[in-house]
Backbone and ligand atoms as CSV (ligand in chain L), in Angstrom:
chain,resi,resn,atom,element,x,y,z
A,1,UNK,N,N,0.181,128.628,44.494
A,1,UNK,CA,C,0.852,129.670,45.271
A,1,UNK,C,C,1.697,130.544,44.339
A,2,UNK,N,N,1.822,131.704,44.241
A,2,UNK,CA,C,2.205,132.460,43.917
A,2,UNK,C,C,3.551,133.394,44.525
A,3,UNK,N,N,4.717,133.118,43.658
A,3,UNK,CA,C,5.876,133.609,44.164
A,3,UNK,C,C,7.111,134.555,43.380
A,4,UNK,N,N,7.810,135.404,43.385
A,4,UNK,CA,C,8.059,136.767,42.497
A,4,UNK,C,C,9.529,135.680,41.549
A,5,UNK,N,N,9.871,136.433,40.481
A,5,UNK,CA,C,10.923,136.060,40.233
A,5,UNK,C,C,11.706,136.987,40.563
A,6,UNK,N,N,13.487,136.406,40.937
A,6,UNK,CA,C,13.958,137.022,41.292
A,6,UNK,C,C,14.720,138.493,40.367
A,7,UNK,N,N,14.869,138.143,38.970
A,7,UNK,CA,C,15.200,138.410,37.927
A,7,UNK,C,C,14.335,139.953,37.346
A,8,UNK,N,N,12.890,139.530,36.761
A,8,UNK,CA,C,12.261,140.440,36.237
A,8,UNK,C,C,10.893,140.935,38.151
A,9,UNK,N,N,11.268,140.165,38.567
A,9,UNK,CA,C,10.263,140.377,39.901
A,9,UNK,C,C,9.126,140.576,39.489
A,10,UNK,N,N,8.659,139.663,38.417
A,10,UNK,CA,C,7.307,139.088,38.025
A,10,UNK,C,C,6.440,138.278,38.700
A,11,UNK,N,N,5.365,137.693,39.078
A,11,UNK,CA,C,4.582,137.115,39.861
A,11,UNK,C,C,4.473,135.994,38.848
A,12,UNK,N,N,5.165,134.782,39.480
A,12,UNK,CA,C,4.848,133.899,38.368
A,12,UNK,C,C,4.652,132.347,39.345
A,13,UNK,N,N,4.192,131.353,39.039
A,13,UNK,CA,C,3.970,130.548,40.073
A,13,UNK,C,C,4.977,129.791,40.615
A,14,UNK,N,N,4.999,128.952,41.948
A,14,UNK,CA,C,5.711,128.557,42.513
A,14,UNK,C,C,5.653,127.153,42.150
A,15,UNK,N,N,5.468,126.360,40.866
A,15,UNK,CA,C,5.852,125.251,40.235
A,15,UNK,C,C,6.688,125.738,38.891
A,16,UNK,N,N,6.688,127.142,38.648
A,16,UNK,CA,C,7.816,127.217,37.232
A,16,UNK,C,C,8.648,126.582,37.338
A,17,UNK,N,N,9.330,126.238,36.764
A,17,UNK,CA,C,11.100,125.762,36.790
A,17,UNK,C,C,11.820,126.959,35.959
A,18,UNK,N,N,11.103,127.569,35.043
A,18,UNK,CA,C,11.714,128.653,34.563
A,18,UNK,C,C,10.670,129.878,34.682
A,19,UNK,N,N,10.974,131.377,34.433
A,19,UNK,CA,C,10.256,132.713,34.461
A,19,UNK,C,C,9.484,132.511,33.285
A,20,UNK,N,N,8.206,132.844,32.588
A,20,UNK,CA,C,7.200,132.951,31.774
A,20,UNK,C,C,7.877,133.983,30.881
A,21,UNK,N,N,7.986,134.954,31.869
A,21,UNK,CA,C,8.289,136.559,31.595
A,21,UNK,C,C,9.725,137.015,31.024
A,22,UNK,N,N,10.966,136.152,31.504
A,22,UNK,CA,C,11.890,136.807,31.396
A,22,UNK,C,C,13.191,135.535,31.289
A,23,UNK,N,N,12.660,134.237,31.376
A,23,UNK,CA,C,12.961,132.883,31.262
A,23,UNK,C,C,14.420,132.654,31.381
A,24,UNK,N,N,14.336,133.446,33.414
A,24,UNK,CA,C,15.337,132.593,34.025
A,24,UNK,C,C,14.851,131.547,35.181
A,25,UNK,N,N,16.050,130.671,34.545
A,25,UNK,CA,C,15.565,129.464,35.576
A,25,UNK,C,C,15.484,129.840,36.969
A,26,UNK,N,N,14.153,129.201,37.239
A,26,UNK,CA,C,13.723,129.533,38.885
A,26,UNK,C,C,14.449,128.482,39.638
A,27,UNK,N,N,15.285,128.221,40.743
A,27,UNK,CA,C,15.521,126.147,41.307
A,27,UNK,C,C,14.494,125.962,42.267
A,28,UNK,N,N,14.445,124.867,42.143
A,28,UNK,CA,C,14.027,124.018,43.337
A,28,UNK,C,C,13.567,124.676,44.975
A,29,UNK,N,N,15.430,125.054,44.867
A,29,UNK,CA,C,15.769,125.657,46.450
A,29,UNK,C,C,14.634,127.167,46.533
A,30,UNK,N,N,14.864,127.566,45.692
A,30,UNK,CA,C,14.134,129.102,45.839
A,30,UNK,C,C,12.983,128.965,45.842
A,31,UNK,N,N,12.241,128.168,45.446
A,31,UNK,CA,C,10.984,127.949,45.143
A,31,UNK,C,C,10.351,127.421,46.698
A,32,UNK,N,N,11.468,126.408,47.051
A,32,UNK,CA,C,10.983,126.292,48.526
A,32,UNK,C,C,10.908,126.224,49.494
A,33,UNK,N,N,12.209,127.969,49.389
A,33,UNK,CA,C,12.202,128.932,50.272
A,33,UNK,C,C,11.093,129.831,50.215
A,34,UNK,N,N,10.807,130.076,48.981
A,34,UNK,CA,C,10.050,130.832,48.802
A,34,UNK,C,C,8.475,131.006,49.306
A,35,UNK,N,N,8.276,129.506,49.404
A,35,UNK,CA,C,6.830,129.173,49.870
A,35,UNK,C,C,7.077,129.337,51.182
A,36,UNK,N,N,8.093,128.585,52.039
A,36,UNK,CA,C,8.405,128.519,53.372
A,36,UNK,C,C,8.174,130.202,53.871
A,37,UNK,N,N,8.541,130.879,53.140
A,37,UNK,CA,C,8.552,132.603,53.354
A,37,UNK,C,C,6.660,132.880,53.371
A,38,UNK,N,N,6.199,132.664,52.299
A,38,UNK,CA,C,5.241,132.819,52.502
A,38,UNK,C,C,4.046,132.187,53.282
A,39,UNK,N,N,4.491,130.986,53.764
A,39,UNK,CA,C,3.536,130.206,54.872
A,39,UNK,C,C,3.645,131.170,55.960
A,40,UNK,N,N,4.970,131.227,56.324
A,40,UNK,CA,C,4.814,132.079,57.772
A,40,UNK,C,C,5.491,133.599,57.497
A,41,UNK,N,N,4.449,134.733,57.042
A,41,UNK,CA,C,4.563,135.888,56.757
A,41,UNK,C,C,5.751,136.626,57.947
A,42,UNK,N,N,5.333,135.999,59.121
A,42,UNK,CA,C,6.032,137.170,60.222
A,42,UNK,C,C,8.067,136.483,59.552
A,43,UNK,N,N,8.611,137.323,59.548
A,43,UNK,CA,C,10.113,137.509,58.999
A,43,UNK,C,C,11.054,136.060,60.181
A,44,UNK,N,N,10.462,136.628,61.563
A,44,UNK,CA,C,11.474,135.699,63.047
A,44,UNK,C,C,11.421,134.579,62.119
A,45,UNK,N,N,9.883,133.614,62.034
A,45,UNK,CA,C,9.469,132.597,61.894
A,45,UNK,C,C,10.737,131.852,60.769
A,46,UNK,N,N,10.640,132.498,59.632
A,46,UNK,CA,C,11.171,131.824,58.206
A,46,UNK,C,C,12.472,132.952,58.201
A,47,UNK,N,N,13.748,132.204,57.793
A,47,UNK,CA,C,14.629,133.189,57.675
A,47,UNK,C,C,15.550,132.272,56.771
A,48,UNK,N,N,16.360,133.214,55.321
A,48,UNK,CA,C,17.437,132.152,54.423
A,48,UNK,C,C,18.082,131.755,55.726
A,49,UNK,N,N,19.014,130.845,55.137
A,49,UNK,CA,C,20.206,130.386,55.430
A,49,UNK,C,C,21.185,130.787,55.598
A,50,UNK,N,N,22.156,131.900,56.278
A,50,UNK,CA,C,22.914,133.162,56.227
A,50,UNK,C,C,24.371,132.596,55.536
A,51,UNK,N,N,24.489,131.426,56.197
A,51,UNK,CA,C,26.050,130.899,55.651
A,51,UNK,C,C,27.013,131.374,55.953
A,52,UNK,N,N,27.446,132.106,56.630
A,52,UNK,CA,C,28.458,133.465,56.991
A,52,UNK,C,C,29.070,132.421,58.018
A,53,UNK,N,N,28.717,131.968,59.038
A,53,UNK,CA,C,29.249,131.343,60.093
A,53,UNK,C,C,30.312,129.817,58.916
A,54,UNK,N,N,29.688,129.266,58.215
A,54,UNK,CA,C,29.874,128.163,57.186
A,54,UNK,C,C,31.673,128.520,56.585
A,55,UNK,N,N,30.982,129.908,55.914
A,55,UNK,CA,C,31.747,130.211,54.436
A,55,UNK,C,C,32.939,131.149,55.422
A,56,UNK,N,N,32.817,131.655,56.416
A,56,UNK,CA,C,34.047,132.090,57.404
A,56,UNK,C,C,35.052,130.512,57.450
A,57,UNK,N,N,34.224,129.663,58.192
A,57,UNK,CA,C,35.252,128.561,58.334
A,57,UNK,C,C,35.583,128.126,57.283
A,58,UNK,N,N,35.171,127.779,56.191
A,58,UNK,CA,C,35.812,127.605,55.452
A,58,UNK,C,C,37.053,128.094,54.288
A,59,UNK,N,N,37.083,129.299,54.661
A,59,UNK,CA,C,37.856,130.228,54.599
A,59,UNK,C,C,39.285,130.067,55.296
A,60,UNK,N,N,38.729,129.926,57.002
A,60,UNK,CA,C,40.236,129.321,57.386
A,60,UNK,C,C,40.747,128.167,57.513
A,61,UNK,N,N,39.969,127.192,57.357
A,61,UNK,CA,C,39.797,125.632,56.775
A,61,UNK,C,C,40.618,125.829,55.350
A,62,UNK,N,N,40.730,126.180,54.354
A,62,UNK,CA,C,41.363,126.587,52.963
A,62,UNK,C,C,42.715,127.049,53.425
A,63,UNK,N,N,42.959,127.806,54.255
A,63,UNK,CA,C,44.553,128.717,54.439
A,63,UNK,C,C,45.273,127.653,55.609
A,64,UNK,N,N,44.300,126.826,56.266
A,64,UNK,CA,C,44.843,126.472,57.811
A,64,UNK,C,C,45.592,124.747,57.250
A,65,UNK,N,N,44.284,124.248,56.327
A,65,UNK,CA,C,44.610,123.231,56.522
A,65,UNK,C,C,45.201,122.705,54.532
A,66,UNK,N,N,45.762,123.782,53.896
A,66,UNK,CA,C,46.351,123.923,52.863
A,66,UNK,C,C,45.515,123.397,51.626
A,67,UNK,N,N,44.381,123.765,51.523
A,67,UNK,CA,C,43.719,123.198,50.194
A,67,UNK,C,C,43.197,125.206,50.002
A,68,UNK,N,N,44.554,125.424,49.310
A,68,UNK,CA,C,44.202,126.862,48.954
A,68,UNK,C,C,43.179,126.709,48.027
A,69,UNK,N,N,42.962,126.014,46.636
A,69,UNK,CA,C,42.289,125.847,45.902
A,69,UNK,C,C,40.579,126.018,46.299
A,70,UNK,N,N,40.749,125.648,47.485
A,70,UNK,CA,C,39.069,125.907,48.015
A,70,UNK,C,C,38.609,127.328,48.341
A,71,UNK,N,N,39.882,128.083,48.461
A,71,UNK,CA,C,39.583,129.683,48.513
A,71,UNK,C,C,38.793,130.759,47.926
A,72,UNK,N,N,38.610,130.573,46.418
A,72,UNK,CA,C,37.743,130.807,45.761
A,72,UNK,C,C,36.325,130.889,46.085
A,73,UNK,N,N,36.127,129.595,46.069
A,73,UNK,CA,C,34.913,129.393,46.281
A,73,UNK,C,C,34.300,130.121,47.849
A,74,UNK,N,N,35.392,129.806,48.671
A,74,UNK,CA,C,34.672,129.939,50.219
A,74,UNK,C,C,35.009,131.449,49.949
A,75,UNK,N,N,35.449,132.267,49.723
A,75,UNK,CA,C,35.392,133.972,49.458
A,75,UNK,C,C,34.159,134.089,49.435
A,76,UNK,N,N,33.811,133.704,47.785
A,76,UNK,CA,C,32.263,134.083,46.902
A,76,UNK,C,C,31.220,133.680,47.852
A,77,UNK,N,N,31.405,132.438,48.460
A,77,UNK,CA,C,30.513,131.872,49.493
A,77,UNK,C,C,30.160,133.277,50.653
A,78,UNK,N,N,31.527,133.367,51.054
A,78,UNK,CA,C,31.528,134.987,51.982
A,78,UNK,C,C,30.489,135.732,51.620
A,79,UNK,N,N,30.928,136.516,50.243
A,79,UNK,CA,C,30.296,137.580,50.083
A,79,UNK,C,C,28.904,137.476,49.981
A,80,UNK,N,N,28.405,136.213,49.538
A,80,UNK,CA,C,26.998,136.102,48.795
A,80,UNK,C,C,25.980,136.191,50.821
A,81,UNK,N,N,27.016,135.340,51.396
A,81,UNK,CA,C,26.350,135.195,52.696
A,81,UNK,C,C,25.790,136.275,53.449
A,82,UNK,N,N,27.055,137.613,53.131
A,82,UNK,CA,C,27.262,138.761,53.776
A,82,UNK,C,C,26.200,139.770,53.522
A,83,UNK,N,N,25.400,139.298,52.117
A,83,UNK,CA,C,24.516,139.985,51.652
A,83,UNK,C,C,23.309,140.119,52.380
A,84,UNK,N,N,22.727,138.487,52.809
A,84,UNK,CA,C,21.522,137.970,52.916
A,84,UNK,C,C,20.970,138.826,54.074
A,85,UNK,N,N,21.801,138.846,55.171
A,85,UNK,CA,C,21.036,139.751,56.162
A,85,UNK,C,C,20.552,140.976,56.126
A,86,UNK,N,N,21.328,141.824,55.180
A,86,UNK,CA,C,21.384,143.155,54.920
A,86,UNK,C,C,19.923,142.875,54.215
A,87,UNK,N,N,19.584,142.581,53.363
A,87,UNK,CA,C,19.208,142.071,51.972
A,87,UNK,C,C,17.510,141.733,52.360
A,88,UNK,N,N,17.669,140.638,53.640
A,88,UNK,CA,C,16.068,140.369,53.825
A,88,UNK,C,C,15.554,141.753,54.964
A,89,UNK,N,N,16.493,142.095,55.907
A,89,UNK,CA,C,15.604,143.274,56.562
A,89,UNK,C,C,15.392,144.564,55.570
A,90,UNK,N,N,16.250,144.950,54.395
A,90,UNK,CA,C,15.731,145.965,53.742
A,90,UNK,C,C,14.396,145.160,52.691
A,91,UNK,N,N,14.183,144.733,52.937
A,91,UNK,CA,C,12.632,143.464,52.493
A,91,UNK,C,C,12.474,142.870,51.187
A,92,UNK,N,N,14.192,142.728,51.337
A,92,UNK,CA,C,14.372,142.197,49.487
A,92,UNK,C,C,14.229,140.549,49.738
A,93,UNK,N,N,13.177,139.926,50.031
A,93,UNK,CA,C,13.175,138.433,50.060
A,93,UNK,C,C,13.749,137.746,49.019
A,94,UNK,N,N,13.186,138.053,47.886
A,94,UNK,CA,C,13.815,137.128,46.602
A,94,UNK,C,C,14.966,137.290,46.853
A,95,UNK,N,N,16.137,138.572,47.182
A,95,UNK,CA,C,17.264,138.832,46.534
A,95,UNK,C,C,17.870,137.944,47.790
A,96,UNK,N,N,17.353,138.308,49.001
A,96,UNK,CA,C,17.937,136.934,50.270
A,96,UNK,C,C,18.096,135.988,50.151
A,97,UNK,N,N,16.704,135.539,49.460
A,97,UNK,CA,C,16.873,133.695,49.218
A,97,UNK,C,C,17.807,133.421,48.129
A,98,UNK,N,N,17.847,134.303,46.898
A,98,UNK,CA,C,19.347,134.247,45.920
A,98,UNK,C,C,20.391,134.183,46.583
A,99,UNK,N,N,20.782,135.528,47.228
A,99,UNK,CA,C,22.131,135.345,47.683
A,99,UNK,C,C,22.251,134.136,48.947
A,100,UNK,N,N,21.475,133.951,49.682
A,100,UNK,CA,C,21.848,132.396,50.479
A,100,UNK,C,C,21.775,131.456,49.358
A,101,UNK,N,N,21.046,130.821,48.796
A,101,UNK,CA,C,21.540,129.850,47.616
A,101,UNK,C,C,22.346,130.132,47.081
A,102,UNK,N,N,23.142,131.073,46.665
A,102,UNK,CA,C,24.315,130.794,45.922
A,102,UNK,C,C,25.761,130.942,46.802
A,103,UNK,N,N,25.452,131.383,48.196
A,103,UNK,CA,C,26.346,131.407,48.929
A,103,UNK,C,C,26.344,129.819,49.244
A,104,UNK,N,N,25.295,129.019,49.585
A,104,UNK,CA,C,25.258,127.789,49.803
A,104,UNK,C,C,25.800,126.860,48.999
A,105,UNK,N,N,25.490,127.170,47.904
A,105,UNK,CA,C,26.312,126.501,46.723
A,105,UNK,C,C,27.733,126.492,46.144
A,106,UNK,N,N,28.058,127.907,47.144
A,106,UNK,CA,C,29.358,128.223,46.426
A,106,UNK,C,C,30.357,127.381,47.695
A,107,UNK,N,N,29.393,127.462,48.987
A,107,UNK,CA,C,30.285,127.030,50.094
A,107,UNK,C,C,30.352,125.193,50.014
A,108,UNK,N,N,29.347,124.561,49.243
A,108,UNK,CA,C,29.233,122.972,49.300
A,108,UNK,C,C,30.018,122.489,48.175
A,109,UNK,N,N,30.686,123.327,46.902
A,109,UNK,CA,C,31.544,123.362,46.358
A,109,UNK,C,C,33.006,123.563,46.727
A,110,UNK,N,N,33.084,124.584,47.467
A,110,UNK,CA,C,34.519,124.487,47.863
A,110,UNK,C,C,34.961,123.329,49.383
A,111,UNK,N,N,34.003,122.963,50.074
A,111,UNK,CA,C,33.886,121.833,51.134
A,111,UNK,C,C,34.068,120.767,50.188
A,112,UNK,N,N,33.417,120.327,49.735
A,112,UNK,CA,C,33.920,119.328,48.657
A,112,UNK,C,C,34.873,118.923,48.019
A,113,UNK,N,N,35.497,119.735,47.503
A,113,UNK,CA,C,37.120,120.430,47.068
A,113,UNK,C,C,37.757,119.600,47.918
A,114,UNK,N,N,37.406,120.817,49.141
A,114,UNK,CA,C,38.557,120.369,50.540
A,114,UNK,C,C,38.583,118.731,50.883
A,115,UNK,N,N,37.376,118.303,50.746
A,115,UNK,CA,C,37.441,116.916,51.401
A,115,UNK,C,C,37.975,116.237,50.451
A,116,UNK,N,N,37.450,116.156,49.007
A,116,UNK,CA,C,38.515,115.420,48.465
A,116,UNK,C,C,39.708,115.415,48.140
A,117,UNK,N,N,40.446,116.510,48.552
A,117,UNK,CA,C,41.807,116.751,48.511
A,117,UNK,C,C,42.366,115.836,49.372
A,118,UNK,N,N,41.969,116.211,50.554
A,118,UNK,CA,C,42.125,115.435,52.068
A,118,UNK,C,C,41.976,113.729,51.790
A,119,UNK,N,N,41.146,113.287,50.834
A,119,UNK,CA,C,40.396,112.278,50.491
A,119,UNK,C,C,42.245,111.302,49.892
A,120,UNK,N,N,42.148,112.160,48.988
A,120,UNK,CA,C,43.275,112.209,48.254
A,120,UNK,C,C,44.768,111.557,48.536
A,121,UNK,N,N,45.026,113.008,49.375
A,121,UNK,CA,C,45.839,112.632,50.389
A,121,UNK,C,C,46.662,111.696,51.059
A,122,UNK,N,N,45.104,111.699,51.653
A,122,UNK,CA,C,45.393,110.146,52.520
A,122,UNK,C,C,45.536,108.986,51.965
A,123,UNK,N,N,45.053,108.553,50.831
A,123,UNK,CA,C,45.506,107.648,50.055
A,123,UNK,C,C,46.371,107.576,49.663
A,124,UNK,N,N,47.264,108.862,49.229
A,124,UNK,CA,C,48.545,108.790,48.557
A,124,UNK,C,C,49.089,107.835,49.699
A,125,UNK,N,N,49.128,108.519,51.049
A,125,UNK,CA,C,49.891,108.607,52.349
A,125,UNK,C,C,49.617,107.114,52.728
A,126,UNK,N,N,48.854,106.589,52.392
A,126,UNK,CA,C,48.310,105.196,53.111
A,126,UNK,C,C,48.740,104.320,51.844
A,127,UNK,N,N,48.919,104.481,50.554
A,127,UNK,CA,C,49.813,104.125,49.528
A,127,UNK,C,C,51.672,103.838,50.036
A,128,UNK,N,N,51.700,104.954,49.970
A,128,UNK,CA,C,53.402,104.926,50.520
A,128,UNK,C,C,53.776,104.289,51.666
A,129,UNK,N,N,52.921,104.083,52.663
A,129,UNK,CA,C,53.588,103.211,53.961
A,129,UNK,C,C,53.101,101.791,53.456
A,130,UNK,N,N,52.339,101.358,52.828
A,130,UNK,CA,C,51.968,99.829,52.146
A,130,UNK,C,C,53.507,99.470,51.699
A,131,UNK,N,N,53.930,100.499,50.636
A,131,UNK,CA,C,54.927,100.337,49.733
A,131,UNK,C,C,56.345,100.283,51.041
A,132,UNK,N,N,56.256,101.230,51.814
A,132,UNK,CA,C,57.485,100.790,52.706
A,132,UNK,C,C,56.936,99.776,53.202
A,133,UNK,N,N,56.136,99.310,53.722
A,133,UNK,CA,C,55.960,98.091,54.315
A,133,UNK,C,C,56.802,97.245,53.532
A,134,UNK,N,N,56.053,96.975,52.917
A,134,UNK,CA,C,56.322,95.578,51.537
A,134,UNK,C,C,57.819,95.521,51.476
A,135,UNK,N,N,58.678,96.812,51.081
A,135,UNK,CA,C,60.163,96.919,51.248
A,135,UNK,C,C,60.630,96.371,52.347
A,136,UNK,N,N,60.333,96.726,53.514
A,136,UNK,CA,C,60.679,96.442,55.041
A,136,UNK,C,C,60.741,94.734,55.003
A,137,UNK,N,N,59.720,94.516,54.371
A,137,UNK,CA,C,59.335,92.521,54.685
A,137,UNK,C,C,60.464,91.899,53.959
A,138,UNK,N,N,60.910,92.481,52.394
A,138,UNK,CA,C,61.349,91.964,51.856
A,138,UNK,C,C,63.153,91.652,51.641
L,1,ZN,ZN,ZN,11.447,136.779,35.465
């Protein structure tokens, strides 16, 4: 099967791991989006991953629930998301399935963040009442 790169928008196959032509790495994900795109030609059928609904919450997930540090990421997540729709109806497929993968990536990075902060946290928090405990007994 045959699928474009996103880079030089060369026709190069859909087992590269890298471009022939212009030798950027192709992933995984794009590759099989890419086929998924081309099994079912009509647009309804196959559509990226928009992320916008995702990389919004996490946005106020970052300000609401104080792991500013995840902000970054869930922004970039934003913008990359904000692209994809625009992006596949003007019939830029490759550039859709890019910007949802890297919006996806940028948003499972900063979720991650968040949880282990939270992760964190709670351990401190579940640390310190052990320690009053133990005081309390003694
Ligand atoms: Zn290329």
């Amino acid at each position: 099967m045959l699928i474009k790169c996103f880079k030089c928008q060369s026709t190069i196959s859909d087992r590269a791991v890298s471009c022939p032509y212009c030798g950027v790495e192709i992933s995984y994900n794009y590759r099989t989006q890419y086929r998924a795109y081309i099994k079912s030609p009509i647009s309804e059928k196959f559509h990226p991953k928009s992320w916008l609904l995702e990389s919004l919450l996490l946005v106020l997930a970052s300000v609401l629930l104080f792991t500013i540090w995840c902000l970054p990421f869930a922004v970039a997540s934003c913008i990359y998301a904000n692209r994809v729709e625009g992006l596949w109806k003007s019939g830029d497929i490759d550039g859709a399935i890019l910007a949802s993968e890297k919006a996806g990536k940028y948003y499972k990075i900063g979720l991650w963040i968040g949880i282990g902060t939270w992760i964190i946290i709670i351990l401190i928090f579940c640390l310190l009442i052990i320690l009053i405990l133990i005081n309390i007994w003694h």
